[in-house]
Structures are given as structure tokens and as C-alpha cells.
NULO-464623 format. One record per residue (C-alpha): x, y, z; residue in one letter; residue number from 1. Coordinates in Angstrom, 3 decimals, decimal comma. Layout:
<titis>
TITI  X  Y  Z  A  NUM
...
</titis>
This chain:
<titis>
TITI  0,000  0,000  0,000  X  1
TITI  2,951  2,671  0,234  X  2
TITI  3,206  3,473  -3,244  X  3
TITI  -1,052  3,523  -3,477  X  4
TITI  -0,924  7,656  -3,584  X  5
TITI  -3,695  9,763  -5,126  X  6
TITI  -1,413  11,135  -7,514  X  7
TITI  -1,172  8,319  -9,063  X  8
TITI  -4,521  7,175  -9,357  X  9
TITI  -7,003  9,489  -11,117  X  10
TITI  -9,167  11,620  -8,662  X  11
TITI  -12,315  9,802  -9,812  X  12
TITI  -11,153  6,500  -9,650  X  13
TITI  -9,629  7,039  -6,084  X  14
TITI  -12,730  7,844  -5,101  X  15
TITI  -14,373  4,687  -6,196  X  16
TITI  -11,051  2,442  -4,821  X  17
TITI  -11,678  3,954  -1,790  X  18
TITI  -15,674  3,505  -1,375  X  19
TITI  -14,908  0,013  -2,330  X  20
TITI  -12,159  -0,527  0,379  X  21
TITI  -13,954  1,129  3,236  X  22
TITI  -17,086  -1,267  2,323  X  23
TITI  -15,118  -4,235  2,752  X  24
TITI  -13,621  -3,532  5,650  X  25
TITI  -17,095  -3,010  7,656  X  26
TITI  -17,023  -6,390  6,896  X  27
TITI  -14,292  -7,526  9,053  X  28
TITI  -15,301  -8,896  12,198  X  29
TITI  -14,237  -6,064  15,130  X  30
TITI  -15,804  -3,798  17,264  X  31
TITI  -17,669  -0,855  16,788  X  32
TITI  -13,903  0,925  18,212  X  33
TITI  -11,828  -1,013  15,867  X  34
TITI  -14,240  -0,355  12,896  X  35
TITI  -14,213  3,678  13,581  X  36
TITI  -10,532  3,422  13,779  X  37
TITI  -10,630  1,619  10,114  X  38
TITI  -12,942  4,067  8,895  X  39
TITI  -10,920  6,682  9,941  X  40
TITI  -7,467  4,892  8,482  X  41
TITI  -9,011  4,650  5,330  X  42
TITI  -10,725  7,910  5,053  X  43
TITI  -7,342  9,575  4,905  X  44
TITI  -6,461  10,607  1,706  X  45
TITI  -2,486  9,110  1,270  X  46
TITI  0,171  12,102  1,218  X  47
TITI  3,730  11,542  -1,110  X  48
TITI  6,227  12,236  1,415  X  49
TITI  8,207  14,782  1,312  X  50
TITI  11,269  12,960  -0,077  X  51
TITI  9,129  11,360  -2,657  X  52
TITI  8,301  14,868  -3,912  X  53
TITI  11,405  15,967  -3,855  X  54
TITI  12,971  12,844  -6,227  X  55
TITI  9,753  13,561  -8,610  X  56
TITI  10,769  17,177  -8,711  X  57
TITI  14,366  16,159  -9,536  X  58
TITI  13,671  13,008  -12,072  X  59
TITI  11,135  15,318  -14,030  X  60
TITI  13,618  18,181  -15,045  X  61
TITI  15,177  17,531  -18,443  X  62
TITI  18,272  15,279  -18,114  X  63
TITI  20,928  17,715  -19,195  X  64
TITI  19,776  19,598  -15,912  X  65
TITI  19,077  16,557  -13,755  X  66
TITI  22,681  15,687  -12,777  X  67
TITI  23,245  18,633  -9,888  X  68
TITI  19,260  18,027  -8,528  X  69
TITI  20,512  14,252  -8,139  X  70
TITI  23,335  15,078  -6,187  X  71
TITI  21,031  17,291  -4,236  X  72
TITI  18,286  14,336  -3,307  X  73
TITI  21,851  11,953  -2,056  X  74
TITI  21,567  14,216  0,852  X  75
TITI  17,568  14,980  1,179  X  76
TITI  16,572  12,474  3,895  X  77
TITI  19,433  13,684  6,444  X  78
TITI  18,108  17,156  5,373  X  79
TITI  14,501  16,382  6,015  X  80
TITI  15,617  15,118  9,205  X  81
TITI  17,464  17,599  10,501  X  82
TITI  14,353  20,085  9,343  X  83
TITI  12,290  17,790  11,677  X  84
TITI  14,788  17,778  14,531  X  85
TITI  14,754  21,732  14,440  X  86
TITI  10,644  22,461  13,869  X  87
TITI  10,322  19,873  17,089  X  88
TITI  12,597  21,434  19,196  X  89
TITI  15,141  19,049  19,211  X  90
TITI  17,877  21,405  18,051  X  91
TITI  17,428  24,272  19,944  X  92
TITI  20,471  25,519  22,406  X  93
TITI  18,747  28,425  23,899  X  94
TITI  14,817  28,519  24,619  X  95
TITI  15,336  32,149  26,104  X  96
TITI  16,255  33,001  21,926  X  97
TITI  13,265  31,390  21,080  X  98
TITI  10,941  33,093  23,260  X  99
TITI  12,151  36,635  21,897  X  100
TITI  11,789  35,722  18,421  X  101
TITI  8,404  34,513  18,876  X  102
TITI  7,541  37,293  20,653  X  103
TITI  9,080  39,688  18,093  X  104
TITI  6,786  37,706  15,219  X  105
TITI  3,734  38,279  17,028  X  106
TITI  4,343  42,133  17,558  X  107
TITI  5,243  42,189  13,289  X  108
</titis>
């Protein structure tokens, strides 16, 4: 199911997969928890992540510019994860810093 991504499939025939799918599963035998937490799995509309945008974006330039982008993706997961280390806090020295820039975006 990870490469299933709506932008793949056509919109309209997403929609049907996904009617289908949901259908089937109130089928399963669970409970009335387990089935909402189905429903809700598979009402979720699947996301390309952001690495997998990132090597589209680079594979569909013309290949006499493609060589550099490449180069660029070798490094994209440690980059995404370093952008996820810093947005959750993990990277931050000084909280005091952080304070006083917030506080100087909210008076801007």
C-alpha cells in the first residue's frame, strides 16, 4: 500500500477504490472501536512524502539539468531530518532566543 498515492490514481477513480475498500472492511469482524478506527485509516487521503516529492521534482527536469538536482536528493533524507529535529525542538540551544523571536513575530 505505500506506493497507493492519489497522484497516481485518477481523482475519480480514487474515489471509487476507496468507497470500495472502506465497504469491505465493515465487513471484518471487530468492534464498533476497531471499525471507527478503520474508517478513519481509510478515510485519509495518502500524502507523497516529502522525499518522494522531492525525487519527482528532480527526475522530471530535463536530463541535461538533472545531474546537480541528483546530487542534491543523495543528501535529502538527512536534510529532512534535521528540518524535523529543528521544527520539534530538538535542536534548539537556547529557549530564552526562542521566546524573543516569537515574541518579536507576534508584535510584526
Amino acid at each position: 500500500m505505500s506506493g497507493l498515492t492519489r497522484e497516481r490514481i485518477d481523482k475519480k477513480r480514487w474515489r471509487r477504490l476507496g468507497k470500495t475498500v472502506r465497504k469491505q472492511a465493515r465487513a471484518v469482524d471487530a468492534t464498533l472501536k476497531e471499525h471507527k478506527a478503520i474508517e478513519r485509516a481509510l478515510s485519509g487521503v495518502p500524502k507523497l512524502h516529502l522525499l518522494e516529492r522531492i525525487e519527482r521534482m528532480a527526475n522530471s527536469l530535463p536530463p541535461k539539468w538533472r545531474k546537480d538536482p541528483l546530487e542534491l536528493v543523495e543528501g535529502a533524507a538527512a536534510m529532512i531530518t534535521m528540518r524535523n529535529e529543528i521544527v520539534h525542538g530538538r535542536m534548539i540551544s537556547d529557549y530564552h532566543n526562542l521566546q524573543i523571536e516569537r515574541l518579536r513575530a507576534n508584535i510584526v
